[in-house]
Backbone and ligand atoms as CSV (ligand in chain L), in Angstrom:
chain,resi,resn,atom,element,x,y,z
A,1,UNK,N,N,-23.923,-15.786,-10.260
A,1,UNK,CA,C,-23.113,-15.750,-9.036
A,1,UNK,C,C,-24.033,-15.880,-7.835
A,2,UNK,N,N,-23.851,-16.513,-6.719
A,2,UNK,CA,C,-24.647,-16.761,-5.896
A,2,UNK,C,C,-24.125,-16.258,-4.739
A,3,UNK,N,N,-23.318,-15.225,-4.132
A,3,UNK,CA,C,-22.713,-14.638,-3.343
A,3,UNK,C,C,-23.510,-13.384,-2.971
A,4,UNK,N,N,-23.591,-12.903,-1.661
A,4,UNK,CA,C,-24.490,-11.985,-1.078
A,4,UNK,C,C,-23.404,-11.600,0.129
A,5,UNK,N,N,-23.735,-10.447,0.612
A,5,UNK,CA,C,-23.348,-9.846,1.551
A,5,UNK,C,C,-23.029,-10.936,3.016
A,6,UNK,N,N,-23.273,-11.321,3.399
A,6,UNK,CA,C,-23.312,-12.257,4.669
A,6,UNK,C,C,-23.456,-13.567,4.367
A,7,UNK,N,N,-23.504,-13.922,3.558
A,7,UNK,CA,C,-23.895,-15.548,3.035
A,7,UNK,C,C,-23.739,-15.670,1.831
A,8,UNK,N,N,-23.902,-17.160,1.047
A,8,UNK,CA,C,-23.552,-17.344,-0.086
A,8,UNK,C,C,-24.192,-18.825,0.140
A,9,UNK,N,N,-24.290,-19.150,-1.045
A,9,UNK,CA,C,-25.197,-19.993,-1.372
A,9,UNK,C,C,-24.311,-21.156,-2.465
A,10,UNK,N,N,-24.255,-22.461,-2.091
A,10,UNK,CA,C,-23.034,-23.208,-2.921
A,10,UNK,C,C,-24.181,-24.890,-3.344
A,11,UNK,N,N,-23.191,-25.141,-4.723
A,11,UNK,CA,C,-24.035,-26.495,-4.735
A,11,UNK,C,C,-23.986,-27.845,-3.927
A,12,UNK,N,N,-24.336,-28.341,-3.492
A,12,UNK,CA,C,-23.977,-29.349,-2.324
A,12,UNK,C,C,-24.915,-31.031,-3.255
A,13,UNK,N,N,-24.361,-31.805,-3.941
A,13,UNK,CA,C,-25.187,-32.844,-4.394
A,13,UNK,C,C,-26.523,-32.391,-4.947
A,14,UNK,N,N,-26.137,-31.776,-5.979
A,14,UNK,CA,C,-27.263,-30.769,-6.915
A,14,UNK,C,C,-28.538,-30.137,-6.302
A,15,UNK,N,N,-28.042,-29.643,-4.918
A,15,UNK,CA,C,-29.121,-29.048,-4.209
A,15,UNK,C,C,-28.161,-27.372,-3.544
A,16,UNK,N,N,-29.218,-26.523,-3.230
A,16,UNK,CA,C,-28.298,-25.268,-2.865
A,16,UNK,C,C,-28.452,-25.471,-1.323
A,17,UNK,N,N,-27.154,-24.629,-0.810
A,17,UNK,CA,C,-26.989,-25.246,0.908
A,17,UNK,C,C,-26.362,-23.867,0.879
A,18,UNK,N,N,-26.962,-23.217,1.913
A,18,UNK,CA,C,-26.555,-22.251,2.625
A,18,UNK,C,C,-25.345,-22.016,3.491
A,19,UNK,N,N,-24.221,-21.118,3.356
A,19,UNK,CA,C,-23.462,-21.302,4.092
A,19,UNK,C,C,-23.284,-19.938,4.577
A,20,UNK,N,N,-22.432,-19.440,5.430
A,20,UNK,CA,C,-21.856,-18.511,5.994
A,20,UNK,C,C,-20.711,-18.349,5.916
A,21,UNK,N,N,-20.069,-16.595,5.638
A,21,UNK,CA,C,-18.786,-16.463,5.770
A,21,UNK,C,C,-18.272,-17.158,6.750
A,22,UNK,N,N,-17.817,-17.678,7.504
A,22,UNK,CA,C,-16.815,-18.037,8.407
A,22,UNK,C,C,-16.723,-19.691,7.805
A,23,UNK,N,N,-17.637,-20.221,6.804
A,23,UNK,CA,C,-17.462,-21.239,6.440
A,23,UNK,C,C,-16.511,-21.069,5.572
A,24,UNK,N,N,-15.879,-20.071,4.905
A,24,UNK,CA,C,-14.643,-19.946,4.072
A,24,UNK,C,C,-13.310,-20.006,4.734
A,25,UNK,N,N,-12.564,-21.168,3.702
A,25,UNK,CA,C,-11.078,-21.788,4.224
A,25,UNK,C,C,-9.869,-21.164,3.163
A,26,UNK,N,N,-8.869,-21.467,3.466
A,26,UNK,CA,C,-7.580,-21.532,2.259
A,26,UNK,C,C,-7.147,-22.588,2.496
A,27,UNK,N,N,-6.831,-22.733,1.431
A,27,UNK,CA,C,-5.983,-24.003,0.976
A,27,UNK,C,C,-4.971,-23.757,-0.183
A,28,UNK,N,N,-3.615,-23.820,0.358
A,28,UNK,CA,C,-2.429,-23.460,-0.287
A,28,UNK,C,C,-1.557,-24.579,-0.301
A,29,UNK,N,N,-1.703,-25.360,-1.784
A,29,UNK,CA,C,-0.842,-26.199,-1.853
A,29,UNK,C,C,0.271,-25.551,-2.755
A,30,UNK,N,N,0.411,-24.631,-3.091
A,30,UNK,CA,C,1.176,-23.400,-3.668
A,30,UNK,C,C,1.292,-22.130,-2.815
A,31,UNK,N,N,2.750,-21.842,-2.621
A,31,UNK,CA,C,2.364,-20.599,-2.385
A,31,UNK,C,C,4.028,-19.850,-2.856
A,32,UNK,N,N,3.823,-18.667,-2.995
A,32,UNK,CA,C,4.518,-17.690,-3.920
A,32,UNK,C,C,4.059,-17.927,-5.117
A,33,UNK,N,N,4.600,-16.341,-6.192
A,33,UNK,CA,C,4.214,-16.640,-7.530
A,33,UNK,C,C,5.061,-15.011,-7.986
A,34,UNK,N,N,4.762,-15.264,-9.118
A,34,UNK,CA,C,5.485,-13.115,-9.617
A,34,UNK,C,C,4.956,-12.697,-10.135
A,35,UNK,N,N,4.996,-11.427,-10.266
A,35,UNK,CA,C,3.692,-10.193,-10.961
A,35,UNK,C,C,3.758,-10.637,-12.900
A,36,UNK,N,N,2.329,-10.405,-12.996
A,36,UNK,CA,C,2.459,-10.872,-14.511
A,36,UNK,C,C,1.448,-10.309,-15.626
A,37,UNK,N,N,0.916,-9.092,-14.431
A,37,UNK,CA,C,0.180,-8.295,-15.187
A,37,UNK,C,C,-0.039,-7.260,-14.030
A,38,UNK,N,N,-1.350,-6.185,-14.497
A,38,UNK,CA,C,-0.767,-4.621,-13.831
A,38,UNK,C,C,-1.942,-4.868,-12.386
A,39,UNK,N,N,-2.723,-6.251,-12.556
A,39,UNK,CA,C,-3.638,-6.320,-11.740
A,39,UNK,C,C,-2.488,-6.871,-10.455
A,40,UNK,N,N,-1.314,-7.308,-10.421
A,40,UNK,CA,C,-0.489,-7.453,-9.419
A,40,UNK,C,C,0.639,-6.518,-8.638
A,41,UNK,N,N,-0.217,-5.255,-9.074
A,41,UNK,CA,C,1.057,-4.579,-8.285
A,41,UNK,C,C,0.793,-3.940,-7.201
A,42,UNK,N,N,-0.643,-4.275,-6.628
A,42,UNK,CA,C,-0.648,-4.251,-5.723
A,42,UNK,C,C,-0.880,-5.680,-4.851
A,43,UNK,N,N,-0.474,-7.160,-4.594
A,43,UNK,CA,C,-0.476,-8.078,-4.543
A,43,UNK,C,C,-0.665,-8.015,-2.708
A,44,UNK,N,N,-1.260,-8.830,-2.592
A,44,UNK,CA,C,-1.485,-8.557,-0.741
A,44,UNK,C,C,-0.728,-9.923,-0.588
A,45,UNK,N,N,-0.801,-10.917,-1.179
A,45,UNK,CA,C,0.086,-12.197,-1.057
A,45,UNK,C,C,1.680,-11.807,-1.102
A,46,UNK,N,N,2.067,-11.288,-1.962
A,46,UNK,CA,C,3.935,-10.912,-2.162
A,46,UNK,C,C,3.800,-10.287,-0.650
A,47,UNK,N,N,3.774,-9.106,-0.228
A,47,UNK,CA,C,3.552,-7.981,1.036
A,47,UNK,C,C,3.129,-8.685,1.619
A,48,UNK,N,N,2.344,-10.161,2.333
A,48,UNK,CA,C,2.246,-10.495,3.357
A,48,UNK,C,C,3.398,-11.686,3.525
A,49,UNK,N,N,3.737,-12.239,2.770
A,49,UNK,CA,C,4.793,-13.728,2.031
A,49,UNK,C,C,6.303,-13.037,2.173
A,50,UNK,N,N,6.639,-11.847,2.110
A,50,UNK,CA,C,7.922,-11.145,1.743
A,50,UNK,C,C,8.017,-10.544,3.136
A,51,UNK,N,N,7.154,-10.431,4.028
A,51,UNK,CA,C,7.353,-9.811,5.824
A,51,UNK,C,C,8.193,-10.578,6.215
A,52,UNK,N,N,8.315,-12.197,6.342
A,52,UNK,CA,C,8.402,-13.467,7.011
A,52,UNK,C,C,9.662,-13.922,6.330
A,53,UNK,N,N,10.453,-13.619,5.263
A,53,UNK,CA,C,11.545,-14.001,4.401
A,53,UNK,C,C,12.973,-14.058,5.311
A,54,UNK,N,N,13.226,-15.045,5.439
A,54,UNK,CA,C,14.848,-15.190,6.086
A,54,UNK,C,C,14.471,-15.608,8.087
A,55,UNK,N,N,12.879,-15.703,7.733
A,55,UNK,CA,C,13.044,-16.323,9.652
A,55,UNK,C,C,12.854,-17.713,9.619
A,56,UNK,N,N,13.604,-18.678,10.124
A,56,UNK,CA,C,14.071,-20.087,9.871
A,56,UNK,C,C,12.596,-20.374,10.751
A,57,UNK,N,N,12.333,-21.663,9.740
A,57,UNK,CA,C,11.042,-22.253,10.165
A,57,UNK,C,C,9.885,-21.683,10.100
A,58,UNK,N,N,9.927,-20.797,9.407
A,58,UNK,CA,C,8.403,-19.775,9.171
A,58,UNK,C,C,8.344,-20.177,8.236
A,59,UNK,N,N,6.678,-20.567,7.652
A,59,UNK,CA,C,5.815,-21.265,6.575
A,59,UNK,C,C,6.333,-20.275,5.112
A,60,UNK,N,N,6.657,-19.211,5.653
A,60,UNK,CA,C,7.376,-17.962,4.406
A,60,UNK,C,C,8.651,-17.811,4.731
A,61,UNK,N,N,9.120,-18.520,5.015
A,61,UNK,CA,C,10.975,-17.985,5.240
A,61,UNK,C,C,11.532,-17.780,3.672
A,62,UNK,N,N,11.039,-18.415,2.770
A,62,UNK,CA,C,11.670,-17.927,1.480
A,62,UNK,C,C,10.945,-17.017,0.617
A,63,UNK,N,N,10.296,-16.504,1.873
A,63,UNK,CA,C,8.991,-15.312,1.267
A,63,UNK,C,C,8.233,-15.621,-0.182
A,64,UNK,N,N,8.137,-15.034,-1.096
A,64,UNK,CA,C,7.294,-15.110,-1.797
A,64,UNK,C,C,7.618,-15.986,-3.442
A,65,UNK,N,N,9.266,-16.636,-3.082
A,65,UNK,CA,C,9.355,-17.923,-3.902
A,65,UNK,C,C,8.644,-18.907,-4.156
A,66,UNK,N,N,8.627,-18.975,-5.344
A,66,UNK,CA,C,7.380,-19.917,-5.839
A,66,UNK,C,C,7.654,-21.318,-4.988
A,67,UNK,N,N,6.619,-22.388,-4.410
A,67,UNK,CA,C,6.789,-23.160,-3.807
A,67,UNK,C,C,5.905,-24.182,-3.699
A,68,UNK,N,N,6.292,-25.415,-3.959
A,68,UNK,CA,C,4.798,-26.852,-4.397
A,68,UNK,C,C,5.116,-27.066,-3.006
A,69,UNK,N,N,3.926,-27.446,-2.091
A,69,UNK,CA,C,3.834,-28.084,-0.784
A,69,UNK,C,C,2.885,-29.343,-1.312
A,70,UNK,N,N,3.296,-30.518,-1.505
A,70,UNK,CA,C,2.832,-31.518,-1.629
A,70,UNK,C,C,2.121,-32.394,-0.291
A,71,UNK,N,N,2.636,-31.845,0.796
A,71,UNK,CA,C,2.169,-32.201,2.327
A,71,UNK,C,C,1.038,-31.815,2.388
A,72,UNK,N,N,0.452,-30.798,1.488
A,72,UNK,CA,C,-0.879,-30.181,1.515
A,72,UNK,C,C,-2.177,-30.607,0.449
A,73,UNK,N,N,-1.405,-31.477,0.011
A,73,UNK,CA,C,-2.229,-31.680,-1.527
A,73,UNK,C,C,-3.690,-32.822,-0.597
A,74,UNK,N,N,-3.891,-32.985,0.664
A,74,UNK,CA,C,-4.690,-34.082,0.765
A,74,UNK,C,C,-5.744,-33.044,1.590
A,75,UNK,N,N,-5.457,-31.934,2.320
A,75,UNK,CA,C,-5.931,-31.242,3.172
A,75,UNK,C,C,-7.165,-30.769,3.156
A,76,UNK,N,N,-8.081,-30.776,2.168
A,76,UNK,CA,C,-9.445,-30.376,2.325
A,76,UNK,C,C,-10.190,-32.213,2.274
A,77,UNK,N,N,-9.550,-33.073,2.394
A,77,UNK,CA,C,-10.297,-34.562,2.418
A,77,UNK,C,C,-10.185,-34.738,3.531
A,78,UNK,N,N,-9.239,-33.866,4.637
A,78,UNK,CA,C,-9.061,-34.146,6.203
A,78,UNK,C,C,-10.438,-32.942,6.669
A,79,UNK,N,N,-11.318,-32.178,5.950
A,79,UNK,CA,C,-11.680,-31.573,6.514
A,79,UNK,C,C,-13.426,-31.752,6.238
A,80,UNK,N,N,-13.837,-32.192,7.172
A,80,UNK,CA,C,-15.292,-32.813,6.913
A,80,UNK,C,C,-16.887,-32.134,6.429
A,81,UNK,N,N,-16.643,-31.000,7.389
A,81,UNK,CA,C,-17.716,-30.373,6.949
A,81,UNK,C,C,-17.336,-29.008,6.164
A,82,UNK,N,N,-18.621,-29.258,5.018
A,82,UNK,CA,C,-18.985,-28.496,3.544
A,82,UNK,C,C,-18.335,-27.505,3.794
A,83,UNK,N,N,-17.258,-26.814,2.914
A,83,UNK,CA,C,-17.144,-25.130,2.546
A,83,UNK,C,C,-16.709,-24.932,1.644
A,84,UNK,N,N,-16.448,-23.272,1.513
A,84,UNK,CA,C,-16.458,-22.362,0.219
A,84,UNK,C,C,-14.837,-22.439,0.270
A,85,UNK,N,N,-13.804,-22.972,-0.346
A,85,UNK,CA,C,-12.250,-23.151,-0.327
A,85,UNK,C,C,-11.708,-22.127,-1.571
A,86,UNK,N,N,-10.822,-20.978,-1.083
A,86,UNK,CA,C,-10.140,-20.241,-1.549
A,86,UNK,C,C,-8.783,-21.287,-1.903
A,87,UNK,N,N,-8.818,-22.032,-3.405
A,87,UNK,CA,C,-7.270,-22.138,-3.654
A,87,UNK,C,C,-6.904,-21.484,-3.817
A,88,UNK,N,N,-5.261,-21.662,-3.257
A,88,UNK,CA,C,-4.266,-21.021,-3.587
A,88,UNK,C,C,-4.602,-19.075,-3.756
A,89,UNK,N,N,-4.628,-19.018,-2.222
A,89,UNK,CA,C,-4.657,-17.561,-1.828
A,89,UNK,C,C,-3.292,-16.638,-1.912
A,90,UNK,N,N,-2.203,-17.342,-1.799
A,90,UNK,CA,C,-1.106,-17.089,-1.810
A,90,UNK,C,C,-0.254,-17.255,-2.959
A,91,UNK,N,N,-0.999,-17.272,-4.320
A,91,UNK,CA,C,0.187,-18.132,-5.332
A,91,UNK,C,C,-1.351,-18.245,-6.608
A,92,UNK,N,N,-0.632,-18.292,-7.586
A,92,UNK,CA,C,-1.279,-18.974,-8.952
A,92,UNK,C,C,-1.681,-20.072,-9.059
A,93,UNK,N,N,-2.435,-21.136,-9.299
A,93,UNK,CA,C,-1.910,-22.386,-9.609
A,93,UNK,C,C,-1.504,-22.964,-10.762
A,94,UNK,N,N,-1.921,-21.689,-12.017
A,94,UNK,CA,C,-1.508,-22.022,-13.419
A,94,UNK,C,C,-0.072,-20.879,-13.541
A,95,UNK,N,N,0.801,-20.750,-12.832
A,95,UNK,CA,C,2.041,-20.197,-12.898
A,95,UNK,C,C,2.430,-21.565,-13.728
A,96,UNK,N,N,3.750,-20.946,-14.712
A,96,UNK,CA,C,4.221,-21.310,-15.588
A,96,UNK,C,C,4.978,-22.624,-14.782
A,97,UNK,N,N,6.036,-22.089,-13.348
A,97,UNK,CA,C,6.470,-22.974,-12.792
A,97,UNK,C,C,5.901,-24.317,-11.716
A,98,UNK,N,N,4.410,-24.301,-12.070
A,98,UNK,CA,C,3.875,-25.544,-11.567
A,98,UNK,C,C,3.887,-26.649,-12.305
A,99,UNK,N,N,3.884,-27.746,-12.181
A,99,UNK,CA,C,4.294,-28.321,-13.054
A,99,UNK,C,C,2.655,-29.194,-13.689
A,100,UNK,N,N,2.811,-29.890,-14.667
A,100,UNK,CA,C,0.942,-30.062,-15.210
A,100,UNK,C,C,0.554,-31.314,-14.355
A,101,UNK,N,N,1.738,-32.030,-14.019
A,101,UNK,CA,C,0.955,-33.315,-12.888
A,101,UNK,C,C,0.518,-32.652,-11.372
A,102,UNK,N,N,1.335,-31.473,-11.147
A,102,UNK,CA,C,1.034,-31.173,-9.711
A,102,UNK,C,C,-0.534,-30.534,-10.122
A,103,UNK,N,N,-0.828,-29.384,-11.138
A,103,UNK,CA,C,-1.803,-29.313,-10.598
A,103,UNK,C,C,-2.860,-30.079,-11.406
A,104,UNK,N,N,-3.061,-31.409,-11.656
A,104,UNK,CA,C,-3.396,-32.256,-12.032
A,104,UNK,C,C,-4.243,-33.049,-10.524
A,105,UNK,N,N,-3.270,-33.129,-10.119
A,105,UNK,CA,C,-2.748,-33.512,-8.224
A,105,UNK,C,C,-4.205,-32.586,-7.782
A,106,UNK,N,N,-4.204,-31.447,-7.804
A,106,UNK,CA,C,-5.117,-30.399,-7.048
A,106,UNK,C,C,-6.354,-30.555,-7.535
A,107,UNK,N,N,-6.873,-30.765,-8.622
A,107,UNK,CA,C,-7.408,-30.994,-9.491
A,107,UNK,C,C,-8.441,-32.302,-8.784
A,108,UNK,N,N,-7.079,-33.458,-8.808
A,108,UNK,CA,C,-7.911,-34.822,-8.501
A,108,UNK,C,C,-8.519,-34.619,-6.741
A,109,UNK,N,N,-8.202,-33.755,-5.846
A,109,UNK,CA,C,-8.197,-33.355,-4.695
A,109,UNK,C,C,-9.719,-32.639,-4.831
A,110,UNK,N,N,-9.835,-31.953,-5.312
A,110,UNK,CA,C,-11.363,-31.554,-5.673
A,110,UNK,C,C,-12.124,-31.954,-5.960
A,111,UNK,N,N,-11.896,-32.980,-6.835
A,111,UNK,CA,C,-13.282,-33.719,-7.471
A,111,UNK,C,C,-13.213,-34.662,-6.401
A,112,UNK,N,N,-12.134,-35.504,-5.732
A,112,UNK,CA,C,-12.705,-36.558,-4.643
A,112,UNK,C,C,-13.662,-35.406,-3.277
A,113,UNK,N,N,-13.260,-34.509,-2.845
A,113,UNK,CA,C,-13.836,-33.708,-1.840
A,113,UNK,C,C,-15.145,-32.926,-2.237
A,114,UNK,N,N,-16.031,-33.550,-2.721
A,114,UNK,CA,C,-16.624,-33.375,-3.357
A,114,UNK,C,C,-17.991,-32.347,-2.656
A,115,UNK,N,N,-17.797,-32.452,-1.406
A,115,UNK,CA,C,-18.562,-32.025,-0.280
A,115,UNK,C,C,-18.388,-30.402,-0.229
A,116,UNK,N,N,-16.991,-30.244,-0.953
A,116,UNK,CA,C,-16.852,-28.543,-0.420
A,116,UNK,C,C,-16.818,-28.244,-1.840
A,117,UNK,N,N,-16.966,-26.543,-2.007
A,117,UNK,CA,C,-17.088,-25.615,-3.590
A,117,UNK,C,C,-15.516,-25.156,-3.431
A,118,UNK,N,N,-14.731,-25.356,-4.565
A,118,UNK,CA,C,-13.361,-24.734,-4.492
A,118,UNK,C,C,-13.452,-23.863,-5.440
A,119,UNK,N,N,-12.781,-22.550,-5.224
A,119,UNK,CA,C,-12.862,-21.400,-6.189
A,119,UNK,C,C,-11.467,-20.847,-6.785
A,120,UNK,N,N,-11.137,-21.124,-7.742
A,120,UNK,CA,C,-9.704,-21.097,-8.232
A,120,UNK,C,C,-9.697,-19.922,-8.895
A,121,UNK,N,N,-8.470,-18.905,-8.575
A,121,UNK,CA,C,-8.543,-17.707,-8.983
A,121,UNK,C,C,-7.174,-17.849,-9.831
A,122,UNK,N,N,-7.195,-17.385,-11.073
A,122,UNK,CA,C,-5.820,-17.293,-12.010
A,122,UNK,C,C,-5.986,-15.493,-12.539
A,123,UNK,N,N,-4.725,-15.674,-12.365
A,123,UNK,CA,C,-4.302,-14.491,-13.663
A,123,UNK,C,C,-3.291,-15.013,-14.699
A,124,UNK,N,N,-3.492,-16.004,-15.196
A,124,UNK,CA,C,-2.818,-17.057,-16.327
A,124,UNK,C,C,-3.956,-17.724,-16.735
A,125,UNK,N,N,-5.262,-17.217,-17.590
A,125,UNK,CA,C,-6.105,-18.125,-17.733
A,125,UNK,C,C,-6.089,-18.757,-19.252
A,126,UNK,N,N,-4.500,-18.461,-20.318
A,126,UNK,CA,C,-4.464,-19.117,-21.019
A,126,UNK,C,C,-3.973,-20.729,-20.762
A,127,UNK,N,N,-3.149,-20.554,-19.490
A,127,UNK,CA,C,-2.622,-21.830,-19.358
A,127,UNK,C,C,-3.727,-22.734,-18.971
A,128,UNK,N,N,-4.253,-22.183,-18.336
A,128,UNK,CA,C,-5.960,-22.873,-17.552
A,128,UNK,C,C,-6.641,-23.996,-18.839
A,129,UNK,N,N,-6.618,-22.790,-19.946
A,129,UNK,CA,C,-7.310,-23.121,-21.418
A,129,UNK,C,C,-6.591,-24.195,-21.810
A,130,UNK,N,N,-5.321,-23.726,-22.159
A,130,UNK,CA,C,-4.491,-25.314,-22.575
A,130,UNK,C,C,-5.011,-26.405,-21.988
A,131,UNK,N,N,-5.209,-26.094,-20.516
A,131,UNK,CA,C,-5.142,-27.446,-19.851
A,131,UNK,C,C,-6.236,-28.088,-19.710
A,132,UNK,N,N,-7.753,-27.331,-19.957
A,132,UNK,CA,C,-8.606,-27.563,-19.571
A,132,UNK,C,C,-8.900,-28.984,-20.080
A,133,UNK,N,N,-8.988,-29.784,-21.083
A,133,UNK,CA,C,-9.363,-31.059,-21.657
A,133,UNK,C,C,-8.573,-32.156,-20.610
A,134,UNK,N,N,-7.242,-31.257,-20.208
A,134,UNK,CA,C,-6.571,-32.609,-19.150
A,134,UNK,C,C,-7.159,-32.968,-17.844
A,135,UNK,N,N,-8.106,-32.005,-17.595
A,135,UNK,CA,C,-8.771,-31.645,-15.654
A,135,UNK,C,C,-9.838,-32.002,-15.548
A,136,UNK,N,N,-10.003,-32.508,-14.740
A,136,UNK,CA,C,-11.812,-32.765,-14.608
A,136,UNK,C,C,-12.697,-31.189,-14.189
A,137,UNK,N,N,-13.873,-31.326,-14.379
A,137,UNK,CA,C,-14.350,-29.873,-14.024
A,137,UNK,C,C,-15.911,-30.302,-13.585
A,138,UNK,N,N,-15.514,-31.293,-12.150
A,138,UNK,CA,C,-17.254,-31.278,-11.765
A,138,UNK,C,C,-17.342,-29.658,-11.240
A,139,UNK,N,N,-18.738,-30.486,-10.992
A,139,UNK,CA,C,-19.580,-28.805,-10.326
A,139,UNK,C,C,-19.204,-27.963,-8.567
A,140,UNK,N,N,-18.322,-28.566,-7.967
A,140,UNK,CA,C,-17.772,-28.075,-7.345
A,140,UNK,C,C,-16.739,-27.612,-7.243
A,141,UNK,N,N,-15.857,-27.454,-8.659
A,141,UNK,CA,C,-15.084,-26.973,-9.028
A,141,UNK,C,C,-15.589,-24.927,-10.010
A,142,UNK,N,N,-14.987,-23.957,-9.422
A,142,UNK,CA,C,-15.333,-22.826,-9.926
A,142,UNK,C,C,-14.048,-22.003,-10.554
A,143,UNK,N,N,-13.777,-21.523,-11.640
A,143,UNK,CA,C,-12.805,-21.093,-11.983
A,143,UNK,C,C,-12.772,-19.617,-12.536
A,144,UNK,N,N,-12.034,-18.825,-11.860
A,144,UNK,CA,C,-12.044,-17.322,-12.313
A,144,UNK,C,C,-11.135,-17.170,-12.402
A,145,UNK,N,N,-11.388,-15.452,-13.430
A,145,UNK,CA,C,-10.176,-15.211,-14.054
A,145,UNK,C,C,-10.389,-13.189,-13.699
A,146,UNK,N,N,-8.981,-12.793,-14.064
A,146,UNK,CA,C,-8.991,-11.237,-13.973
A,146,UNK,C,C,-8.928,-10.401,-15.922
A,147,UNK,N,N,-10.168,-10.437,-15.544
A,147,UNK,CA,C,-10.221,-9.909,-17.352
A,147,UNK,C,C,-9.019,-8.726,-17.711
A,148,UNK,N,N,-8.588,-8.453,-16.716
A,148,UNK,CA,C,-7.236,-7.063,-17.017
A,148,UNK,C,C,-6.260,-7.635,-16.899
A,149,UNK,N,N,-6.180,-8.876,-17.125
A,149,UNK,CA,C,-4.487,-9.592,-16.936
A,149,UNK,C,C,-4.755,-9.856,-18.742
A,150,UNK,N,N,-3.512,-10.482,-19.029
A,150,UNK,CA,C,-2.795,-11.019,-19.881
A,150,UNK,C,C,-1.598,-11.859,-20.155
A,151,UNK,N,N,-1.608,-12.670,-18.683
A,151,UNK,CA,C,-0.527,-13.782,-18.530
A,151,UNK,C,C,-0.824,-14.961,-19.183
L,1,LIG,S1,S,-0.914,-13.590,-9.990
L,1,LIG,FE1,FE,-1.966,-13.200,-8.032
L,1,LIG,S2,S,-0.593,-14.086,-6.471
L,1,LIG,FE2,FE,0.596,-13.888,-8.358
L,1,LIG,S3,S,1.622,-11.899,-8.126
L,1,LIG,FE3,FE,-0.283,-11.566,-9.284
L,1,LIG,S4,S,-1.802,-10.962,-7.726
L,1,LIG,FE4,FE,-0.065,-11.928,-6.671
């Protein structure tokens, strides 16, 4: 792991490049998802996604319903300089209800942006497994999992 208190350290064209917290983004081409193990019951995504439910035109008006934003699937290729990208801060991306081309879609979005480290967090990391032979997995792609789940 190459993460430190104030900085972190990422691969950039097989060389290490220094970055700084504030160089960390989100990127939510998903957002909602439902509890699916005991590591979600305290979920800061549902409780921040479920405040905003029923106000017309808010990015959460259907609060914490699962939701593909395809308007978003291009958004780290609009963004030029190098960073550390939190997918899907708000949502799974191996939830059961994504479908395997969308995150196929996210997938191909990473390996072209090749400039930034994306860090994909699941608590479904059997589906991950299934899928893994279908995804590409360059080196700026990072994938974690919550060893206390079982989704
Ligand atoms: S899997 Fe993650 S986003 Fe989904 S409910 Fe659990 S903690 Fe929240």
């Amino acid at each position: 792991m190459f993460y430190s208190i104030g900085e972190c350290r990422v691969p950039v064209n097989n060389e290490l490049r220094i970055c700084h917290r504030m160089d960390r983004s989100y990127w939510n081409p998903v957002t909602g998802c439902t509890q699916v193990s005991p590591g979600c019951d305290h979920c800061y995504a549902l409780n921040f996604a479920e405040r905003f439910r029923g106000i017309a035109g808010h990015p959460y008006e259907v609060g914490f319903d699962l939701t593909l934003r395809p308007g978003r699937l291009d958004l780290p290729l609009r963004w030029r300089d190098p960073r550390v990208i939190f997918v899907n801060s708000m949502s799974d991306l191996f939830h059961v209800r994504v479908p395997d081309a969308f995150i196929a879609w996210v997938f191909e979005t990473m390996q072209a942006a090749d400039w930034h480290t994306f860090q994909v967090l699941t608590k479904r990391p059997q589906r991950a497994l299934r899928m893994a032979d279908q995804l590409p997995w360059p080196r700026n792609i990072w994938l974690g999992t919550d060893a206390a789940t079982h989704g």
